[in-house]
C-alpha positions in Angstrom: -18.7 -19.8 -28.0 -20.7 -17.1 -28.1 -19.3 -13.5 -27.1 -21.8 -11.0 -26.5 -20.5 -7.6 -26.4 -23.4 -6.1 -24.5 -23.7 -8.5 -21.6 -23.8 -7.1 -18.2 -21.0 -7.0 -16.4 -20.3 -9.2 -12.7 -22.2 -7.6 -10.1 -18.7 -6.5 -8.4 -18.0 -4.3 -11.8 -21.1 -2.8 -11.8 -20.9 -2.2 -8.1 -17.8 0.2 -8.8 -19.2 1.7 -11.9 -22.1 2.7 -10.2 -21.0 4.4 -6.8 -19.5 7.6 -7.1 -17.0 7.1 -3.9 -15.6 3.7 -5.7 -15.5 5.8 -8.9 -13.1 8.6 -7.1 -10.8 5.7 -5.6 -10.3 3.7 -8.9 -9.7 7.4 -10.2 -7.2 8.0 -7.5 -5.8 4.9 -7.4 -5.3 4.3 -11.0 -3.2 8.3 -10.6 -1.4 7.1 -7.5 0.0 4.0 -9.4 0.6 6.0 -12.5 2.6 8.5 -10.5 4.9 6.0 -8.4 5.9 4.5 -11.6 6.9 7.2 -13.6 8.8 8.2 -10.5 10.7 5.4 -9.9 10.8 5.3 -13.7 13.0 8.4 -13.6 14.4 7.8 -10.6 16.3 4.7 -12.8 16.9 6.9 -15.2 18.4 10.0 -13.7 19.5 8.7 -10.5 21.2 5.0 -10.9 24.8 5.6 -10.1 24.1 9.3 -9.5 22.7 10.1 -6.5 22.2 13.6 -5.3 21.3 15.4 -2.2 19.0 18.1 -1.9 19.4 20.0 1.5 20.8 19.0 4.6 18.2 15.9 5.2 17.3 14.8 1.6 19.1 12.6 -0.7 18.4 10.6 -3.6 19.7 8.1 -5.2 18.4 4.9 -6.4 18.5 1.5 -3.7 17.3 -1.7 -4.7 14.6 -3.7 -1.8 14.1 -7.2 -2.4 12.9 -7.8 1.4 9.9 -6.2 2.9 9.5 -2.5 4.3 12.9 -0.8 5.7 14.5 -3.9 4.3 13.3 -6.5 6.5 13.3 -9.7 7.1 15.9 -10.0 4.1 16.6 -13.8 4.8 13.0 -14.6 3.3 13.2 -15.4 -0.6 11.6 -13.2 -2.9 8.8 -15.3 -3.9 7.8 -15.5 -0.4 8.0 -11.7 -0.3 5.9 -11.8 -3.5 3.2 -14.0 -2.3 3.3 -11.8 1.1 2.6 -9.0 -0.9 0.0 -10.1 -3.1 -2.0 -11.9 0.2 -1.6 -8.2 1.2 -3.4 -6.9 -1.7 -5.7 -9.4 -1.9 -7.0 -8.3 1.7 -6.7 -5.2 0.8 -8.8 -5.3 -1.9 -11.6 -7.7 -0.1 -11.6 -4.9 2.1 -12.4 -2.4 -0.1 -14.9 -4.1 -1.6 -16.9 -4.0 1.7 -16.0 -0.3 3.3 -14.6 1.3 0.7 -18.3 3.0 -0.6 -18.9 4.4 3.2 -17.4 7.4 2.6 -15.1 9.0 0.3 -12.3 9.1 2.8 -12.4 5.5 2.9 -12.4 5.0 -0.9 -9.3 7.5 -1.2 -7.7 5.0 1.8 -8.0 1.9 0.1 -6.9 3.6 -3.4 -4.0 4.9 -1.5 -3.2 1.4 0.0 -3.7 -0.7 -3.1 -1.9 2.0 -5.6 1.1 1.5 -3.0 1.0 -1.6 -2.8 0.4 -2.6 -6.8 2.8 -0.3 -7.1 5.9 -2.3 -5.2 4.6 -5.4 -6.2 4.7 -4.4 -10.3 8.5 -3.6 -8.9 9.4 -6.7 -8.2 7.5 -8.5 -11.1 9.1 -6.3 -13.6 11.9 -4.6 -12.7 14.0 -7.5 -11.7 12.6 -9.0 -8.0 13.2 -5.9 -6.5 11.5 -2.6 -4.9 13.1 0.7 -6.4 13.6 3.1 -3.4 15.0 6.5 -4.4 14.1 8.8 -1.5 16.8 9.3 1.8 15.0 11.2 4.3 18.1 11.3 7.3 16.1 11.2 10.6 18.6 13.7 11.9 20.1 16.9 9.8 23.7 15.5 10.7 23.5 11.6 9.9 25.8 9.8 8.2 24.5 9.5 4.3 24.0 5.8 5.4 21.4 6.5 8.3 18.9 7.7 6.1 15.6 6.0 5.6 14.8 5.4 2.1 11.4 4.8 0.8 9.5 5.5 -2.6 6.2 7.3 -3.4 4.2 3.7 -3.4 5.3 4.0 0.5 4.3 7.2 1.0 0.8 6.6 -0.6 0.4 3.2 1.6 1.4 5.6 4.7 -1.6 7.9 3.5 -3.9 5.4 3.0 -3.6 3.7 6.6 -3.8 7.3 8.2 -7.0 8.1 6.3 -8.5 4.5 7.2 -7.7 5.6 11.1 -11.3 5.9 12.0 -12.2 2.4 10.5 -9.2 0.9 12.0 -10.2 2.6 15.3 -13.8 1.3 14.6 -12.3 -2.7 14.6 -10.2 -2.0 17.3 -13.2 -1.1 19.6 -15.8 -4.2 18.4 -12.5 -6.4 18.7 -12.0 -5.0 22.6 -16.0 -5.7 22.8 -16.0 -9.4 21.4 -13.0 -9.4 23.7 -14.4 -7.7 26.8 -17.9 -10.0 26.3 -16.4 -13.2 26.0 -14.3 -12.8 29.5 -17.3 -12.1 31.4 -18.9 -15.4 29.6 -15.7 -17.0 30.3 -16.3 -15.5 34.4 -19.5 -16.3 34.2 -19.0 -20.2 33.2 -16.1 -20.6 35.4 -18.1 -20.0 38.7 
C-alpha cells in the first residue's frame, strides 16, 4: 500500500480547516471536553466519599448516572443508553456539519452540544458504564440534601449549547408549522 503523507484530506476535513466559525467550535469544543473531564476527574478524586456543601443551595459530592438525564428511564440497560447517546451525537454532529458554519453562534452551539455530550458518553465508556455527576444545586435554599438536582459540567455545556442554537431551533419550528400549515389546506382542498 502506498501511504502518501501529503494527500489531501476528505472534503469534510478540509471543510473545518478552512472556515474560521468551524475552526472556533472545534477550538471550543475540544476546551469544553477538556474541561468536563478534568472536572469530573477531580471531582473522583477529591470528592468520592467526601462530599461537601458550599452555601445554603450547593453541594458536591460525587453520584454515579448510568440512566439518561436526571436519572431517567433507569430500567433501560446501559448499552441501550450508550447507543442512545452515540445516535445523539451522531445527529448532532450531521447537524453541525450543515449549520454549524452560519454563524459563530451556531458553531459555539454545536461545540457546546457535542463537547457535552462526548463528554458523558467518554463517562460511561471509561469510567465504568456510568455518568460522574458531582454538582447538587437544591431547587429550594431549605431542601433536604436529597432534593437536589445533580448534574456535571458536560450538562451544563449541552444546556448552553441548545440555548445558543434557539434561533435555529425556532427557525425549524416555523418551516415545520409551514409544511404543517400547507399540507392541511392541500388536505382541505382534496377533501372537498
Amino acid at each position: 500500500m502506498n501511504h502518501d503523507v501529503h494527500a489531501t484530506p476528505p472534503a469534510a476535513v478540509r471543510r473545518v480547516l478552512g472556515h474560521p466559525h468551524l475552526r472556533f467550535a472545534v477550538l471550543v469544543g475540544t476546551l469544553a471536553w477538556l474541561v468536563d473531564w478534568v472536572s469530573k476527574s477531580w471531582a473522583l478524586a477529591e470528592l468520592a466519599g467526601r462530599p461537601r456543601e458550599v452555601g445554603d443551595a450547593l453541594l458536591l459530592g460525587v453520584a454515579h448516572n448510568d440512566a439518561l438525564a436526571f436519572s431517567s428511564f433507569q430500567w433501560i440497560p446501559v448499552e441501550s443508553v450508550l447507543s442512545l447517546r452515540i445516535t445523539c451525537i451522531l445527529v448532532l454532529a450531521l447537524l453541525a456539519i450543515r449549520f454549524a458554519a452560519e454563524s459563530r453562534r451556531l458553531a459555539c452551539a454545536f461545540a457546546l452540544l457535542l463537547a457535552g455530550g462526548l463528554g458523558n458518553v467518554a463517562d460511561l465508556v471509561l469510567r465504568d458504564g456510568a455518568v460522574i455527576d458531582f454538582i447538587g444545586v437544591r431547587p429550594f435554599v431549605f431542601a433536604e440534601p436529597d432534593l437536589a438536582i445533580v448534574f456535571n459540567l458536560a450538562d451544563v455545556w449541552i444546556k448552553v449549547g441548545i440555548i445558543l442554537a434557539f434561533p435555529l431551533i425556532r427557525r425549524a419550528a416555523q418551516r415545520t408549522q409551514e409544511a404543517s400549515d400547507a399540507f392541511e389546506r392541500r388536505l382541505q382542498l382534496r377533501l372537498r
